[in-house]
C-alpha positions as CSV (number, residue, x, y, z in Angstrom):
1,X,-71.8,35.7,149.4
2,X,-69.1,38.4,149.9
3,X,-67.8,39.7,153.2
4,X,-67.8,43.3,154.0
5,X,-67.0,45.2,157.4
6,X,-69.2,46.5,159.6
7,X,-68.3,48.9,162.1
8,X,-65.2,48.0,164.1
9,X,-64.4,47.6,167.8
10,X,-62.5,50.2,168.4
11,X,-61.0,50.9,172.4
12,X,-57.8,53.4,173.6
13,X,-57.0,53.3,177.3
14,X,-56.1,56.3,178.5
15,X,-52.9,56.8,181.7
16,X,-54.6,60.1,182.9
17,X,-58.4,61.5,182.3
18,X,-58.7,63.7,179.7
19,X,-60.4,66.7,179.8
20,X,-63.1,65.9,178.3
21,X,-65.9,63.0,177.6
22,X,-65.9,62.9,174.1
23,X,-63.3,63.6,171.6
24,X,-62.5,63.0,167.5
25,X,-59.3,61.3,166.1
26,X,-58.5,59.5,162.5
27,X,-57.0,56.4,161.3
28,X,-54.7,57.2,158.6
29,X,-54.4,54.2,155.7
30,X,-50.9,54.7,153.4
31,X,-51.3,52.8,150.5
32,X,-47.8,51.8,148.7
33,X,-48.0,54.9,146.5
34,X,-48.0,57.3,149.9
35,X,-51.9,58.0,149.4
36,X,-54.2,58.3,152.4
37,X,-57.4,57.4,153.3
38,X,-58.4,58.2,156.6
39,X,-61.3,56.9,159.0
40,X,-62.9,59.9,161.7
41,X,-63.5,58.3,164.6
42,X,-65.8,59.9,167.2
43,X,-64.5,58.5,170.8
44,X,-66.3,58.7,174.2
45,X,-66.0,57.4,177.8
46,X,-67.0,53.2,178.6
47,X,-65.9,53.3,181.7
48,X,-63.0,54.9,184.0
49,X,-60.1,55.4,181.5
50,X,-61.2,53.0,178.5
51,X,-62.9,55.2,175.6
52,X,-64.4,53.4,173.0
53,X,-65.4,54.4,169.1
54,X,-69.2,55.7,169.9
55,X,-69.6,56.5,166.2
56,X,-68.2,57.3,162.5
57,X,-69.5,61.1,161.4
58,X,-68.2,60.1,157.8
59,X,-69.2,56.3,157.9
60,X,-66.9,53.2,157.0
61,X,-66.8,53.1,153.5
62,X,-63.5,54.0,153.7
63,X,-62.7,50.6,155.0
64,X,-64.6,48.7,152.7
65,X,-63.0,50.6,149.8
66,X,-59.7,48.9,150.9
67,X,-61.3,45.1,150.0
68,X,-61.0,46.1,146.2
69,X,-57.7,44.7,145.2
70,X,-56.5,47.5,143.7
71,X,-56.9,49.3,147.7
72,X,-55.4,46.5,149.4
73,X,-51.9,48.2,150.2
74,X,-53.7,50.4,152.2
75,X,-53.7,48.1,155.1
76,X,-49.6,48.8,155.3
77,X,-49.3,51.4,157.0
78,X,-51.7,52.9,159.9
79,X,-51.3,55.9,161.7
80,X,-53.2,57.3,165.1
81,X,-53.7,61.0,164.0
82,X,-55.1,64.2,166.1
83,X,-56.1,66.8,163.2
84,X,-56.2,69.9,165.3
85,X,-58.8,68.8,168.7
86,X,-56.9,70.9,171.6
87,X,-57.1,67.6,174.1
88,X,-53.6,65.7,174.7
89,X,-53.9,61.9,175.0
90,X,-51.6,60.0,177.2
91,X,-52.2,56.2,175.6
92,X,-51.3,53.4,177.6
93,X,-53.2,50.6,175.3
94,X,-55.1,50.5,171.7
95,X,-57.2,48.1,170.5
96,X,-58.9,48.0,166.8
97,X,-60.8,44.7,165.6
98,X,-62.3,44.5,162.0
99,X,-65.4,42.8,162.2
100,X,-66.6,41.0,159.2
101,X,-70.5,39.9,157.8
102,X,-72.2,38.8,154.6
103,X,-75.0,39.1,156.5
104,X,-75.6,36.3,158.9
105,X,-74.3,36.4,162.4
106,X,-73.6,32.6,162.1
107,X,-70.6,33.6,159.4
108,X,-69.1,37.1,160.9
109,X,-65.3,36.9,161.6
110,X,-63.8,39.4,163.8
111,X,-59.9,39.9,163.3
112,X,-57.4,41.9,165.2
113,X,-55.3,44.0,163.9
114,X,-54.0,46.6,166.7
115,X,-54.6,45.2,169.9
116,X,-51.5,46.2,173.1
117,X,-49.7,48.5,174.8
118,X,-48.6,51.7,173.2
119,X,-47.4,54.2,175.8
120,X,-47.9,56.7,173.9
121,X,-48.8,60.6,174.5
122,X,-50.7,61.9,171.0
123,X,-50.4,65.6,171.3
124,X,-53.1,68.0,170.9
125,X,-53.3,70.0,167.9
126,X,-51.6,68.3,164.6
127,X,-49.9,65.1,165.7
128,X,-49.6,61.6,164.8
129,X,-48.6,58.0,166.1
130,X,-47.1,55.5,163.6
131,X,-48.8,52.3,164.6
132,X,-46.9,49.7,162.4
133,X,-45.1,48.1,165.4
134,X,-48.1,47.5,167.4
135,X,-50.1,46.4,164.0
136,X,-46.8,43.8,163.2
137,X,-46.9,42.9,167.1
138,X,-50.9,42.2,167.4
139,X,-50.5,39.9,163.8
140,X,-47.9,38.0,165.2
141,X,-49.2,37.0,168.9
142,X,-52.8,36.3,167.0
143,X,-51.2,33.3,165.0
144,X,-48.4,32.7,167.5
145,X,-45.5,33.5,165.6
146,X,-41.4,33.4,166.7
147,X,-38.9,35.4,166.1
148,X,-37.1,32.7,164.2
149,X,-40.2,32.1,161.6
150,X,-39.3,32.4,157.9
151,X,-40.0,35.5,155.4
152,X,-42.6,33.4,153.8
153,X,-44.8,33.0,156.6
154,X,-44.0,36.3,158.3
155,X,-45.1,38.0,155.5
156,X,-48.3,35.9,155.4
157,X,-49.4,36.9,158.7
158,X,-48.6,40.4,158.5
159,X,-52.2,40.1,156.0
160,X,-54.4,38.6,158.6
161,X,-57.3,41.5,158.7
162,X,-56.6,42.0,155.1
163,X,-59.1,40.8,151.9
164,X,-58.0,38.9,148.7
165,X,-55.1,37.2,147.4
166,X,-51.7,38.9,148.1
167,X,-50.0,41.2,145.7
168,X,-52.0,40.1,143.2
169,X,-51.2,36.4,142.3
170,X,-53.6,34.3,140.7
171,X,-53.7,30.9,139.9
172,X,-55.8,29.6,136.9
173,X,-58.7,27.3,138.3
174,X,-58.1,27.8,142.0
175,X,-58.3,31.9,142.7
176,X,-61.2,32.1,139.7
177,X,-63.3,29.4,141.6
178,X,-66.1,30.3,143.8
179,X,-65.6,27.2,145.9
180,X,-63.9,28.2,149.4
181,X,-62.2,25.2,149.9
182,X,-60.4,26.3,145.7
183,X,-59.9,29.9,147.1
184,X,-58.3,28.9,150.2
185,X,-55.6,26.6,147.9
186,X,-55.0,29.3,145.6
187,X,-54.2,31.6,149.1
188,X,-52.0,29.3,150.8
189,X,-50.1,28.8,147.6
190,X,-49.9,32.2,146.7
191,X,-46.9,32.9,149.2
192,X,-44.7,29.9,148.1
193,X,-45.4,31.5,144.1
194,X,-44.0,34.4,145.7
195,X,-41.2,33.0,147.5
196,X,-40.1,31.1,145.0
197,X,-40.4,27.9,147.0
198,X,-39.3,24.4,145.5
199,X,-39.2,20.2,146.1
200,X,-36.6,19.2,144.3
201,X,-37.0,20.1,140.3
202,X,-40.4,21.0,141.3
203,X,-41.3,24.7,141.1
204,X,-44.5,26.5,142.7
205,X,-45.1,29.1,140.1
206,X,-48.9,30.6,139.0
207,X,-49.3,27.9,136.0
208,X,-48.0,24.7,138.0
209,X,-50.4,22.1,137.8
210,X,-52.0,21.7,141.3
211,X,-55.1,19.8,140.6
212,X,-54.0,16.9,143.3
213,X,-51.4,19.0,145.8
214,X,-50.8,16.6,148.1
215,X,-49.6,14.6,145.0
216,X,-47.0,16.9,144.3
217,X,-45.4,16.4,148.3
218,X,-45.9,12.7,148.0
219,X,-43.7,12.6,144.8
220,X,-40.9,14.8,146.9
221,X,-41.5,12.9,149.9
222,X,-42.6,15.3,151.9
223,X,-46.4,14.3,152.9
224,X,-47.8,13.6,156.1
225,X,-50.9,12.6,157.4
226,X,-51.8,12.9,161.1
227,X,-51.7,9.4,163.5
228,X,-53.6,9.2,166.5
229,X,-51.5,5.8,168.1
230,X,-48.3,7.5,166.9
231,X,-49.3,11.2,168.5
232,X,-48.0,12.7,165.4
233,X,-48.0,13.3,161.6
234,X,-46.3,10.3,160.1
235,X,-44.9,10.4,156.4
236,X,-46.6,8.3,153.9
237,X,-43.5,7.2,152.0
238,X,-40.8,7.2,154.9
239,X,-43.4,6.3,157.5
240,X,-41.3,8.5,160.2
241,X,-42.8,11.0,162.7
242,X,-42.7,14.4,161.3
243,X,-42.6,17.9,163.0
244,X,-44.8,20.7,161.3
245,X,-43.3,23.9,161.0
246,X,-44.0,27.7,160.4
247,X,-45.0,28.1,156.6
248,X,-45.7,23.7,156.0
249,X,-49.3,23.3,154.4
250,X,-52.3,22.0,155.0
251,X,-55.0,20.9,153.7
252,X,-58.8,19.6,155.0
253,X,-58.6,16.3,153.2
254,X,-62.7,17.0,153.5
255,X,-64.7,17.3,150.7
256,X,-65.1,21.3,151.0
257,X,-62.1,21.7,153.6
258,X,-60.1,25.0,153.8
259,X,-55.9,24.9,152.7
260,X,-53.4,27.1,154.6
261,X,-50.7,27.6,156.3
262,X,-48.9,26.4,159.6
263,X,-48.0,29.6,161.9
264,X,-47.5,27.6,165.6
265,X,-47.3,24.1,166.5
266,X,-47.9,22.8,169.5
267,X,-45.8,19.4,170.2
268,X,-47.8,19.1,173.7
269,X,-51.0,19.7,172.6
270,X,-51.1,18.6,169.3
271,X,-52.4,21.7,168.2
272,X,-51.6,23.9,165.2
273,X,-52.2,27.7,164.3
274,X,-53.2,27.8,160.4
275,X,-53.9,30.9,158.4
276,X,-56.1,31.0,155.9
277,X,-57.9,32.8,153.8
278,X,-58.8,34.7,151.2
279,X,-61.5,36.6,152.4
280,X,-60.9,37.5,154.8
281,X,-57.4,36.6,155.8
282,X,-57.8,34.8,159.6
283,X,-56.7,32.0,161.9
284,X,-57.8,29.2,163.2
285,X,-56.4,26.6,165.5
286,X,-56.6,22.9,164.9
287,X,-56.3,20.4,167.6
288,X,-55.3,17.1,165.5
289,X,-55.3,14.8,168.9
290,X,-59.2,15.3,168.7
291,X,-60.8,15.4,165.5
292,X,-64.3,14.2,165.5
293,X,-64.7,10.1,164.5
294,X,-65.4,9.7,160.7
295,X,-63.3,12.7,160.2
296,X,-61.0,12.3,157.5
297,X,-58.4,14.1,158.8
298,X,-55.6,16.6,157.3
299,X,-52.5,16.3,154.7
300,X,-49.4,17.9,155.5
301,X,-47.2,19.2,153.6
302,X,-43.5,20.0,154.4
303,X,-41.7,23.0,152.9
């Protein structure tokens, strides 16, 4: 069953009181041909200075319209606009969370995609905040990105929040299939199509054969499966410890296990940030020095 949005969690906190309880604002979506879709947002006091979204006077299918892939740009570019409401608004902090469903509680994902400081002031009558910065910041700290990652996996997690495969590649057998574990292959792979990634002679293009993946490291010598009594993932042809980096892959070696991507590793903790998706596009974080007995563990695969 297909995810769609629900209402999401929407807070500002405020430096000063405003003068009043309850106020209206929008959430402009640019799309990459500079149209806009905007959300109304109805605003009113939780508690001291926090004022939370109390309801939507034109609903959310605004949002949902932006999970058709056609729409998808639209995440790109947000902007924090007043539309004529005489009340000045001094913003120390926003937060906005989309909150995914099909339905059952047990499968809802919620996904930050504005979530810090602003330090702001958005002025009363017509005024606006770009809130790209703060969007590019809160998708970064979620999957505990550097400075120093790579395009490939900087652009990846810049489409956490976000629904479907990006910019539109699909891959024959994997992005068709209504298997997750097929979906979420085609999704991690999507971004080294994109990037024009290669092992050797070996290209990662939308009709490459991937029906065995980690076959296609182990022939460049670049697979790695996790070892408890080593405290790392070891190579399966070199048999040396190997160090996972932002953008390496990795896949559930589980019947139905998800793919992705590595955003963080942590050398202490044995713990890795992996995005995944692609509906929607999230994290999760793996801790490899536990995994339950019986399972069968991970493959890694080195970019």
């Amino acid at each position: 069953m297909k995810m769609k949005l629900s209402q999401p969690t929407i807070e500002i906190k405020l430096k000063e009181a405003p003068e009043k309880e309850n106020f209206v604002r929008y959430f402009t979506f640019v799309n990459k041909e500079r149209k806009s879709r905007r959300l109304k947002v109805k605003f009113g006091r939780k508690k001291g200075l926090t004022f939370v979204a109390k309801s939507f006077p034109k609903g959310i299918d605004v949002l949902n319209s932006f999970l058709k892939p056609e729409n998808r740009s639209h995440w790109d570019k947000m902007v924090l606009e007043n539309r004529g409401g005489q009340l000045d608004l001094q913003i120390k902090r926003l937060k906005f969370v989309l909150n995914y469903s099909n339905g059952k509680k047990k499968n809802s994902v919620s996904v930050p995609i504005l979530d810090g400081s602003l330090n702001r002031i958005l002025d009363k009558g017509k005024a606006r905040i770009q809130l790209n910065t703060l969007s590019a910041r809160t998708r970064s700290k979620s999957a505990g990105l550097d400075a120093s990652a790579a395009p490939l996996i900087r652009k990846a997690v810049q489409d956490l929040g976000k629904y479907g495969y990006p910019d539109g590649i699909m891959i024959p057998g994997l992005s068709d299939s209504k298997a997750k574990s097929d979906q979420s292959k085609a999704f991690a792979l999507s971004y080294l199509i994109e990037f024009g990634v290669k092992l050797g002679e070996f290209a990662f293009t939308a009709e490459a054969d991937y029906s065995d993946i980690p076959a296609v490291f182990r022939g460049k010598k670049r697979l790695s499966s996790y070892n408890k009594a080593r405290k790392g993932f070891v190579n399966v042809s070199t048999r040396k410890v190997v160090q996972p980096v932002p953008g390496d892959y990795i896949e559930d070696r589980a019947e139905k296990g998800i793919s992705g991507l590595i955003t963080a590793w942590n050398p202490e903790t044995k713990e890795a940030t992996v995005i995944y998706g692609p509906y929607p596009v999230r994290t999760k974080v793996i801790d490899f020095a536990n995994q339950p007995a019986g399972s069968p563990g991970y493959w890694l695969g080195s970019i």
